[in-house]
matplotlib code that plots the C-alpha trace (Angstrom):
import matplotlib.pyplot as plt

x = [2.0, 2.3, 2.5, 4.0, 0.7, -2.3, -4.3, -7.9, -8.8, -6.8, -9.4, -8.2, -9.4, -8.9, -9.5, -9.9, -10.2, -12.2, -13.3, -14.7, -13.4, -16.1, -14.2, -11.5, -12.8, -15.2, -11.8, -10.1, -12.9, -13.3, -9.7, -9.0, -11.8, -11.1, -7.2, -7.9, -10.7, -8.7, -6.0, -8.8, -8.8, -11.8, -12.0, -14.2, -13.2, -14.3, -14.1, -15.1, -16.5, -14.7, -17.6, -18.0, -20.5, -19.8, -21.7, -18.5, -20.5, -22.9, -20.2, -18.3, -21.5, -22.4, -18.8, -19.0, -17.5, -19.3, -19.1, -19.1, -20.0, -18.7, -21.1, -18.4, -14.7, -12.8, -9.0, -7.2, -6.5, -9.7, -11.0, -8.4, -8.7, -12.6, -12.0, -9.7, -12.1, -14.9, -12.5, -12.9, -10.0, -6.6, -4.7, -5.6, -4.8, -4.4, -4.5, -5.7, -8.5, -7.2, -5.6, -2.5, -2.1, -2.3, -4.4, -2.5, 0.4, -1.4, 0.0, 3.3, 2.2, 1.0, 3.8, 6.2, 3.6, 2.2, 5.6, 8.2, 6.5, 6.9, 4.2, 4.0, 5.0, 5.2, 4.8, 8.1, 7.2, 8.8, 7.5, 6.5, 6.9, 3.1, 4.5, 4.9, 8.3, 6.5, 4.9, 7.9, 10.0, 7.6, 7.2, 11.1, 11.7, 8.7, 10.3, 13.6, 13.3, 10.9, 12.8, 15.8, 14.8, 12.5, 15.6, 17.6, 14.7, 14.7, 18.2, 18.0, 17.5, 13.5, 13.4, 9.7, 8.0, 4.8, 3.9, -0.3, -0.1, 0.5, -0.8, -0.4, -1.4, -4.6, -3.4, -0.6, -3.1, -5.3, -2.8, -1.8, -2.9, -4.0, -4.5, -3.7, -6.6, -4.6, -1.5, 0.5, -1.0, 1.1, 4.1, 2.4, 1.2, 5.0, 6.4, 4.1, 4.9, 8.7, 7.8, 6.9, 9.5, 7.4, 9.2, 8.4, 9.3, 9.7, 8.5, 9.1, 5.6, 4.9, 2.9, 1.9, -0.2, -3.2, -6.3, -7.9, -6.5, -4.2, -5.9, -2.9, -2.2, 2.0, 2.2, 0.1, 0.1, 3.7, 4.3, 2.0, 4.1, 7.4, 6.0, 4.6, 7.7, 10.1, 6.8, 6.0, 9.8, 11.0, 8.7, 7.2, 10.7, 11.5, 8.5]
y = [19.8, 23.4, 23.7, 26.4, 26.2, 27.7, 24.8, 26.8, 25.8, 22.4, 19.4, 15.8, 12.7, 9.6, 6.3, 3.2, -0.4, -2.7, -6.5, -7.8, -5.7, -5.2, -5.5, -2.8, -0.7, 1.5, 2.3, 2.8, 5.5, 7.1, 8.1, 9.3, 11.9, 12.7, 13.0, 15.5, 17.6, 18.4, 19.4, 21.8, 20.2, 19.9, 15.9, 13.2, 9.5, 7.2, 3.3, 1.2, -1.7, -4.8, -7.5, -8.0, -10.2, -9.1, -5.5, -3.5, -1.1, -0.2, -0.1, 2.8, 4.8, 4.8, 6.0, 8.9, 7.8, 7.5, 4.0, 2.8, -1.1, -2.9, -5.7, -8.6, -8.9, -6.9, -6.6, -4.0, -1.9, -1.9, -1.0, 2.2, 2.8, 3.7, 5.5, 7.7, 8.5, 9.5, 11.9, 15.6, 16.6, 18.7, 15.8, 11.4, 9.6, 5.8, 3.7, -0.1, -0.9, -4.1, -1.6, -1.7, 1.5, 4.0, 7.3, 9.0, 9.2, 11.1, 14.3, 12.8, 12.0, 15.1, 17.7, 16.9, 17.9, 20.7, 22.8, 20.6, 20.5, 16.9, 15.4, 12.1, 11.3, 7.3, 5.3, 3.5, 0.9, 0.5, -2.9, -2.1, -4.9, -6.3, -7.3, -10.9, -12.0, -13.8, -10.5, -8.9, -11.6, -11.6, -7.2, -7.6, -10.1, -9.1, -5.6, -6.4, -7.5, -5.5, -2.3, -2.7, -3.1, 0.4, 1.9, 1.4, 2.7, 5.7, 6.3, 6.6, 4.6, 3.4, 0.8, 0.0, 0.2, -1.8, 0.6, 1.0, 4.2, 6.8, 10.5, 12.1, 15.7, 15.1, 16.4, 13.6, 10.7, 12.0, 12.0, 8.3, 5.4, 2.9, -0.3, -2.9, -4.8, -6.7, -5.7, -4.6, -1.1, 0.0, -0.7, 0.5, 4.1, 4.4, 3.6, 6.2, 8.8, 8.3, 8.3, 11.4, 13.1, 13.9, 15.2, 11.9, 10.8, 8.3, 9.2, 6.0, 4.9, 2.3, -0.4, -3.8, -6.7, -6.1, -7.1, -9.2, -11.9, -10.9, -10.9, -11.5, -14.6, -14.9, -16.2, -15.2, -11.6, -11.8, -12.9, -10.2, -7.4, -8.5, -8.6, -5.3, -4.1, -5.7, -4.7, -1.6, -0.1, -2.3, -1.9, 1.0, 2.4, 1.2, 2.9]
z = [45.6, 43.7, 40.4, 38.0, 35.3, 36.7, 37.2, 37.0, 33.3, 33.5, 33.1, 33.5, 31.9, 33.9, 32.1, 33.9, 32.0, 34.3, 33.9, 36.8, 39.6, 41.8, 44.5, 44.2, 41.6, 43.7, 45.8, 42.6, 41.4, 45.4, 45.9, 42.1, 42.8, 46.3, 44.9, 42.1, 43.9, 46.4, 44.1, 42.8, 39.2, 37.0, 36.5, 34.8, 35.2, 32.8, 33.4, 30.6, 31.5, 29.1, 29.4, 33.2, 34.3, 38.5, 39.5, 37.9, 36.1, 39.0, 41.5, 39.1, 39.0, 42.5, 43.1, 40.1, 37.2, 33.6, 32.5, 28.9, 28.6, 25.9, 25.4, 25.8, 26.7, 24.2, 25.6, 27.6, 24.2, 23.5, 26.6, 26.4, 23.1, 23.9, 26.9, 25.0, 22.5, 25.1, 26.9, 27.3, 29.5, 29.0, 30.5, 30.1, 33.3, 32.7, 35.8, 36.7, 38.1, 40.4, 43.6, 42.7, 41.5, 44.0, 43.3, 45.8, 43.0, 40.5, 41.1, 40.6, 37.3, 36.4, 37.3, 34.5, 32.5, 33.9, 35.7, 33.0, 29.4, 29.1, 27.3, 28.6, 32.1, 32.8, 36.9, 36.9, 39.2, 42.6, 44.3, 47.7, 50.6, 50.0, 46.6, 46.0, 44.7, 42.3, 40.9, 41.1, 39.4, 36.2, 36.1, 36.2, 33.7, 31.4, 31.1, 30.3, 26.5, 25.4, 27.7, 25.9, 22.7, 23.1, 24.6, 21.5, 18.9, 21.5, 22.3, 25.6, 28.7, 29.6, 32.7, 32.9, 29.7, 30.4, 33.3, 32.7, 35.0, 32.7, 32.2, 28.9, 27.1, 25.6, 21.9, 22.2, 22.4, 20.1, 17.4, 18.4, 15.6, 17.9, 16.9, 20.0, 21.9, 24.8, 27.2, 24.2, 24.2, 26.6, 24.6, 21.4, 22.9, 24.5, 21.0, 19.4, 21.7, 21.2, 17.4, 16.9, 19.0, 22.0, 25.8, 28.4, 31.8, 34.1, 37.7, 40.7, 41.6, 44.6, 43.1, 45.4, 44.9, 42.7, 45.2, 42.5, 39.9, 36.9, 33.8, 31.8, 30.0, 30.6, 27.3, 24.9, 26.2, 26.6, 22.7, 21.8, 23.8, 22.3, 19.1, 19.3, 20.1, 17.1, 14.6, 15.6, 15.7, 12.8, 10.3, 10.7, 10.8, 7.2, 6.1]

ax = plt.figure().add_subplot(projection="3d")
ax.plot(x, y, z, "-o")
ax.set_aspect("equal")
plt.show()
């Protein structure tokens, strides 16, 4: 994939939440850094280790990436939230740390942002035949409140706004107020971003069955998301 930036200074941050996923997170590490080395880009990848009580941590290091342990289980926001603040790069990858993202996709990610000047370029997930229908039932239906309440605060259409496979401008994320500690970060960073008036995309991303079990709690994560959304666009917006 060619880009239009010269790449040569270009650093990139990836940041990877992990609980308990020693079985797919060494994979996870492997082909980020096999994915970005060979697209000749300087890289670190960070996985913060939420709590686990498996061989996460030593798993992440034997594969290359610098691991920060939170001493018990914090959330997903949290786990993100201190990732971003450890990060050195030009560019933040997000991705999961279950397989289901696929590293191989990265570069899609990052050419709106370095040939388009977007500022935020988002995986809209595309569920590939190893997807359950359950899984795809719930992404579907877990996106569609909270989608189309974000597309009316931004005026414009978004179709998968809990996508965790994101890569964003550095300056962007640092400039974010953070305050999420579960699932609902995704919807507060993608809030944030179209706050403040910044370029983003969707790109199509093949996402299948995450090799280990969901962490998500249907319903008490899935309150919290739709009440990031109403909060963080109503009130915020009377401010």
């Amino acid at each position: 994939m060619k880009y239009s930036r010269n790449v040569d200074n270009v650093s990139v941050s990836v940041v990877i939440p992990a609980f308990n996923e020693e079985q797919t997170v060494g994979w996870v590490v492997r082909r980020t850094c096999q994915v970005l080395e060979e697209l000749g880009l300087s890289l670190e990848v960070i996985v913060v280790d939420d709590g686990s009580d498996d061989d996460t941590a030593l798993v992440c290091e034997k594969y290359g990436a610098r691991v920060i342990k939170n001493g018990r289980r914090m959330g997903k926001g949290t786990a993100l939230r201190m990732g971003f603040h450890a990060c050195r790069g030009d560019i933040i990858v997000t991705l999961d740390a279950d397989g289901s993202h696929e590293p191989k996709e990265i570069p899609r990610l990052l050419k709106p942002i370095l040939n388009g000047g977007f500022d935020m370029a988002s995986g809209l997930r595309v569920f590939s035949s190893r997807s359950s229908v359950r899984r795809v039932k719930f992404r579907v239906l877990g996106n569609l409140v909270s989608s189309y309440f974000i597309s009316l605060f931004a005026k414009r259409k978004v179709v998968d706004s809990q996508s965790g496979f994101r890569a964003f401008r550095a300056d962007v994320v640092r400039g974010m107020k953070l305050s999420s500690r579960r699932f609902e970060i995704e919807t507060e960073m993608l809030i944030e971003v179209i706050r403040s008036g910044r370029r983003f995309v969707e790109v199509p991303i093949i996402i299948g069955d995450a090799l280990s079990s969901s962490k998500v709690n249907v319903v008490v994560d899935g309150l919290m998301i739709f009440w990031k959304t109403f909060s963080s666009i109503i009130f915020r917006h009377r401010k």
